[in-house]
VEXTORFI-413028 format. One record per residue: residue number from 1; y, x, z of N, C-alpha, C, CB in turn; residue in three letters. Coordinates in pm, whole numbers, m for minus. Glycine has a CB too. Layout:
<kolpas>
{i = NUM n.Y = Y n.X = X n.Z = Z ca.Y = Y ca.X = X ca.Z = Z c.Y = Y c.X = X c.Z = Z cb.Y = Y cb.X = X cb.Z = Z aa = ALA} $
...
</kolpas>
This chain:
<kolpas>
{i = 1 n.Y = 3613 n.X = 903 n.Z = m696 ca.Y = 3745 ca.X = 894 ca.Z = m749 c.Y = 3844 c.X = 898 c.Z = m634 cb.Y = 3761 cb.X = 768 cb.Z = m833 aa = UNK} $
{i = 2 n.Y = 3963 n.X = 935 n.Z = m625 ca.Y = 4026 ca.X = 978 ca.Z = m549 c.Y = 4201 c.X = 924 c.Z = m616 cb.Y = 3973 cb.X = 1134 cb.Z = m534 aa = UNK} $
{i = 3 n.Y = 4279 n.X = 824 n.Z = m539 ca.Y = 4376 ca.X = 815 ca.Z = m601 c.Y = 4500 c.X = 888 c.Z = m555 cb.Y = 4387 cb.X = 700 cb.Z = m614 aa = UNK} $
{i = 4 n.Y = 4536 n.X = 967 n.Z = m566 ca.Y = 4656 ca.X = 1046 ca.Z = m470 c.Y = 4802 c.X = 983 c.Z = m480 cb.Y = 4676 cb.X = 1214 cb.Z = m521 aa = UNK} $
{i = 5 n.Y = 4841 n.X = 891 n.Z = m587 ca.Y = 4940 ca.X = 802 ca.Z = m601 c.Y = 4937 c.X = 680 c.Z = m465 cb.Y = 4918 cb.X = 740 cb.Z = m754 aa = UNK} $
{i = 6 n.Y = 5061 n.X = 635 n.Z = m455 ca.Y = 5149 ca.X = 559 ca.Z = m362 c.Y = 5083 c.X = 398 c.Z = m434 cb.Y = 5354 cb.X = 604 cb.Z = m381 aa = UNK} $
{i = 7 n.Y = 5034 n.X = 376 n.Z = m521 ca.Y = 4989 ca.X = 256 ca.Z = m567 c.Y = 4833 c.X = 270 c.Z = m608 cb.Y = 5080 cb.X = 213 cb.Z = m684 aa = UNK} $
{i = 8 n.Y = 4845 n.X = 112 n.Z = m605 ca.Y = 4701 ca.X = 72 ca.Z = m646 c.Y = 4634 c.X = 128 c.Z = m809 cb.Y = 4708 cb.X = m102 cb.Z = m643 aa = UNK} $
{i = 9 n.Y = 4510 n.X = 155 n.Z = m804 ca.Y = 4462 ca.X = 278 ca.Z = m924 c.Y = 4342 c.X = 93 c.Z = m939 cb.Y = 4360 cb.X = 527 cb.Z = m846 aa = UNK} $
{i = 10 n.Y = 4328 n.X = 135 n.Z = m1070 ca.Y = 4193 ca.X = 61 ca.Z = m1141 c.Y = 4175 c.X = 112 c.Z = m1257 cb.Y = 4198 cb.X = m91 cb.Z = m1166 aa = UNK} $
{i = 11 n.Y = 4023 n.X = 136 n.Z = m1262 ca.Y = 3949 ca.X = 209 ca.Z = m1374 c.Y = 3850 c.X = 92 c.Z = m1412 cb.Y = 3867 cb.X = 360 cb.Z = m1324 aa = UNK} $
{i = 12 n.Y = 3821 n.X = 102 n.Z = m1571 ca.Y = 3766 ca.X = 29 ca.Z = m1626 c.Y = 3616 c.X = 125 c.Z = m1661 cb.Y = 3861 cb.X = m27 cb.Z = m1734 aa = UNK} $
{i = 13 n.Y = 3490 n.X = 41 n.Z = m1615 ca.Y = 3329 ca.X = 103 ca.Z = m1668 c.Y = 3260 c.X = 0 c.Z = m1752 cb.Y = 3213 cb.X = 135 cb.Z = m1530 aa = UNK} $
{i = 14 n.Y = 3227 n.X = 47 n.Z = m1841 ca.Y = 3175 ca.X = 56 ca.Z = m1950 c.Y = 3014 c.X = 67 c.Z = m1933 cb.Y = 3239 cb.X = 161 cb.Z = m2015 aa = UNK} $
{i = 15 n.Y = 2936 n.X = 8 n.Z = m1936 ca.Y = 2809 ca.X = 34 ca.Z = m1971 c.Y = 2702 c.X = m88 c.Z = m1998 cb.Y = 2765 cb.X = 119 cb.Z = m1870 aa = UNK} $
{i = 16 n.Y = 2535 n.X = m21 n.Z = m1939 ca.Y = 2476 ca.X = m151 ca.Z = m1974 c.Y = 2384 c.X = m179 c.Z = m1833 cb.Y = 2378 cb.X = m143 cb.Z = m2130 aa = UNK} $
{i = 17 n.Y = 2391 n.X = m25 n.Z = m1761 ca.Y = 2359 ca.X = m81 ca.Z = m1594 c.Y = 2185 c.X = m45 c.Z = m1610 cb.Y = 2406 cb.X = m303 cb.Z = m1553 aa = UNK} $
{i = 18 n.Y = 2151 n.X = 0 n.Z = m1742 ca.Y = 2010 ca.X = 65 ca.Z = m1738 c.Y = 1998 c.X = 168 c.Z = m1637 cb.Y = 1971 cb.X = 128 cb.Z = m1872 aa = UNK} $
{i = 19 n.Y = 1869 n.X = 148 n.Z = m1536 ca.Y = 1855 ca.X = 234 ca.Z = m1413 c.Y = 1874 c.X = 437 c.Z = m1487 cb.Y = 1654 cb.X = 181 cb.Z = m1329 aa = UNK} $
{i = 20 n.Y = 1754 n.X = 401 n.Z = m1619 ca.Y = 1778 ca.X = 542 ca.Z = m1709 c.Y = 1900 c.X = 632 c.Z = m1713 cb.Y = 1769 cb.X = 510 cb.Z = m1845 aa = UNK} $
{i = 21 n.Y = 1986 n.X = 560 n.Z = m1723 ca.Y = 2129 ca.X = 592 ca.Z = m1782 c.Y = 2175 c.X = 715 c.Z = m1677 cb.Y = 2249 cb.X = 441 cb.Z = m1779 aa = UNK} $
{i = 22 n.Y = 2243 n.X = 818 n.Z = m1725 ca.Y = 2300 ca.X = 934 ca.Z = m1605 c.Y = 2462 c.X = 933 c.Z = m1671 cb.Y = 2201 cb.X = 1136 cb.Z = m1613 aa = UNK} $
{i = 23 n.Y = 2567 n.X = 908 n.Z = m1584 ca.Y = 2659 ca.X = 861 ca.Z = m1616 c.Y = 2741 c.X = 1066 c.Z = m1583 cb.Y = 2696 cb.X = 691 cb.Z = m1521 aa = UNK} $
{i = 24 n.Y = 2821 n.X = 1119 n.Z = m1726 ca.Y = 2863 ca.X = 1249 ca.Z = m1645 c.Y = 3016 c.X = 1221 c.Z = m1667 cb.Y = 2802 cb.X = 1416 cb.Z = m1710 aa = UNK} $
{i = 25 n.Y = 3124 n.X = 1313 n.Z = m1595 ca.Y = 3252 ca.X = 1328 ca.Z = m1611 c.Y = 3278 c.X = 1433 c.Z = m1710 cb.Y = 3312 cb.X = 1352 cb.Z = m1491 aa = UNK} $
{i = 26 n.Y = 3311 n.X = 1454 n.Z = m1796 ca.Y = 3320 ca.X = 1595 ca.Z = m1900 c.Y = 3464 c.X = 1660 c.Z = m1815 cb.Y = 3356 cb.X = 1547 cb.Z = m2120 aa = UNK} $
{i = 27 n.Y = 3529 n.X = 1621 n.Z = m1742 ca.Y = 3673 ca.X = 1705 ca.Z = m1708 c.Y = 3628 c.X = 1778 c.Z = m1583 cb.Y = 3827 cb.X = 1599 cb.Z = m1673 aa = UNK} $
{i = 28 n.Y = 3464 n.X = 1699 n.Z = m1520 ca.Y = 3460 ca.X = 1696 ca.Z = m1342 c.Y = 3370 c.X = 1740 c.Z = m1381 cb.Y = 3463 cb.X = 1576 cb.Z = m1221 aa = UNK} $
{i = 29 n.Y = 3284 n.X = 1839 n.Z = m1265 ca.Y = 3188 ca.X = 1856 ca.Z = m1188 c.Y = 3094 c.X = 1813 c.Z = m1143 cb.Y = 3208 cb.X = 1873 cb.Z = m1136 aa = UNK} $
{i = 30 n.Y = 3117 n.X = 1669 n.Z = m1222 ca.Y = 3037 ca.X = 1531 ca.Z = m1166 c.Y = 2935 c.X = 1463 c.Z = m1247 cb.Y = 3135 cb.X = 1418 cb.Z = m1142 aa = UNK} $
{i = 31 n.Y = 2842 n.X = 1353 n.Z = m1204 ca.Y = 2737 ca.X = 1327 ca.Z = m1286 c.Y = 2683 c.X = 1217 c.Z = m1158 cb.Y = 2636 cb.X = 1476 cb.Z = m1343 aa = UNK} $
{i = 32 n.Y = 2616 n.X = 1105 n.Z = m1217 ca.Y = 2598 ca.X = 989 ca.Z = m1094 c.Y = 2453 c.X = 935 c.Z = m1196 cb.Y = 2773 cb.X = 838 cb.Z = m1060 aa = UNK} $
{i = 33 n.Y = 2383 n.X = 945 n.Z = m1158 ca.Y = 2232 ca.X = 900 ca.Z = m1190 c.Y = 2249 c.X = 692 c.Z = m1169 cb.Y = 2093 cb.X = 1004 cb.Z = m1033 aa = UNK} $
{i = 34 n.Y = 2237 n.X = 636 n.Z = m1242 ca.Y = 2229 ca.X = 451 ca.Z = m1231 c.Y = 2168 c.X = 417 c.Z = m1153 cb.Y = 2176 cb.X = 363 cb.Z = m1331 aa = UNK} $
{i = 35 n.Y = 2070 n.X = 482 n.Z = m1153 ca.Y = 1944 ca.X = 438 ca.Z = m1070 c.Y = 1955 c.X = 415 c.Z = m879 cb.Y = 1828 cb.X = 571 cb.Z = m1107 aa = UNK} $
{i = 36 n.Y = 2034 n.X = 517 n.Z = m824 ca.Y = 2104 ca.X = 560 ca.Z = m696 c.Y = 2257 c.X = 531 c.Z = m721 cb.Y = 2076 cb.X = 726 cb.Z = m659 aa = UNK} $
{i = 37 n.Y = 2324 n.X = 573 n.Z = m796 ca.Y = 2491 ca.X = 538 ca.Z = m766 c.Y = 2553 c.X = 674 c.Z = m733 cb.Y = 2522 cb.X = 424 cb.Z = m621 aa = UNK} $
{i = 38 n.Y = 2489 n.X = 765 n.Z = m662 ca.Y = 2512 ca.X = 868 ca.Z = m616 c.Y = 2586 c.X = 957 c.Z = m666 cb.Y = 2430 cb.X = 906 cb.Z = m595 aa = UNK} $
{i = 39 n.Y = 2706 n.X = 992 n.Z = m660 ca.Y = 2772 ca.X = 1116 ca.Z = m743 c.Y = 2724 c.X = 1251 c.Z = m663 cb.Y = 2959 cb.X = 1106 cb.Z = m747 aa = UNK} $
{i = 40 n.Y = 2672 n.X = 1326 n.Z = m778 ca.Y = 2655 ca.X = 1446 ca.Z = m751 c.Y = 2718 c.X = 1547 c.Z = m816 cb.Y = 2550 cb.X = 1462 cb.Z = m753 aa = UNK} $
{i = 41 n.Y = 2730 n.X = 1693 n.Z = m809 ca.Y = 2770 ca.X = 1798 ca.Z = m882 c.Y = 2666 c.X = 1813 c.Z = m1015 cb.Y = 2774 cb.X = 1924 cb.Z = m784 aa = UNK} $
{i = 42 n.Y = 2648 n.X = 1840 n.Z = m1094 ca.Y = 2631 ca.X = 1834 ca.Z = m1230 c.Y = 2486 c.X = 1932 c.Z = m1205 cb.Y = 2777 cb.X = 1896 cb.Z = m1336 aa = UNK} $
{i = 43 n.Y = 2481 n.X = 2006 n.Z = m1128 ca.Y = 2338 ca.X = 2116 ca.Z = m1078 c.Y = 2262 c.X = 2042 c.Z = m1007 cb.Y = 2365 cb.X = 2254 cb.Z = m979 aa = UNK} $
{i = 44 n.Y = 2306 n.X = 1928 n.Z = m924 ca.Y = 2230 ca.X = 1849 ca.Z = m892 c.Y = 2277 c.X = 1824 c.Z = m714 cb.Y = 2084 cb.X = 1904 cb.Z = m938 aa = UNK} $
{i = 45 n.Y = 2355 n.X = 1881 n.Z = m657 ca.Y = 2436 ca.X = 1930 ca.Z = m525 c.Y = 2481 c.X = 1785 c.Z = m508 cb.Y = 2573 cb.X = 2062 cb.Z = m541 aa = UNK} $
{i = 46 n.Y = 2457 n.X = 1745 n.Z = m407 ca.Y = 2527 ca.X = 1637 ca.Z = m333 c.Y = 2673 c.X = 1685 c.Z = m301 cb.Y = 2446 cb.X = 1600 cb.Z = m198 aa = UNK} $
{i = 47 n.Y = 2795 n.X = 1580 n.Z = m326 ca.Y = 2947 ca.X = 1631 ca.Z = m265 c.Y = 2934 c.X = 1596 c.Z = m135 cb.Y = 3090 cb.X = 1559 cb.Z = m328 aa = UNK} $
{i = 48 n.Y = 2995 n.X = 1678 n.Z = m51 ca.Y = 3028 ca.X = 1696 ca.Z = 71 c.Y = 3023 c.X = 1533 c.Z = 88 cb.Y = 3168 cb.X = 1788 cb.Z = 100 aa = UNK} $
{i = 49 n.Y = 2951 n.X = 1523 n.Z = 237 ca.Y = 2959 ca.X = 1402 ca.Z = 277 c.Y = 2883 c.X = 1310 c.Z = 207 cb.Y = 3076 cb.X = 1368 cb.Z = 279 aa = UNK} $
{i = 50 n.Y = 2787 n.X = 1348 n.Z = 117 ca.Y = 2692 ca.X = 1237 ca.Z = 53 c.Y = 2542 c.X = 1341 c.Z = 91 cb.Y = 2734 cb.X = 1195 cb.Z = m158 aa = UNK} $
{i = 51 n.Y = 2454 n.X = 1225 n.Z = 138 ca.Y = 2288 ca.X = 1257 ca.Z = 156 c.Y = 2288 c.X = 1295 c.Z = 49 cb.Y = 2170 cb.X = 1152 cb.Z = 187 aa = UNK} $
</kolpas>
């Protein structure tokens, strides 16, 4: 997440923290597996700057 505003940003998550769970963005490119935390590209591509 990325806040480009002059103030403080807070987002609210929702879930149940099951390792199973693959969490995706429907607007983004994005997709983060529970199990790791890891945001990746949706093909499976690490973003720049992540192992």
């Amino acid at each position: 997440m990325i806040n480009r505003s002059s103030v403080t940003s807070r987002y609210l998550e929702v879930g149940s923290r099951n390792p199973d769970d693959v969490i995706t963005c429907s607007d983004l490119d994005m997709m983060s597996a529970s199990s790791d935390g890891r945001f990746l590209h949706k093909d499976g591509r690490a973003y720049e700057g992540q192992g």
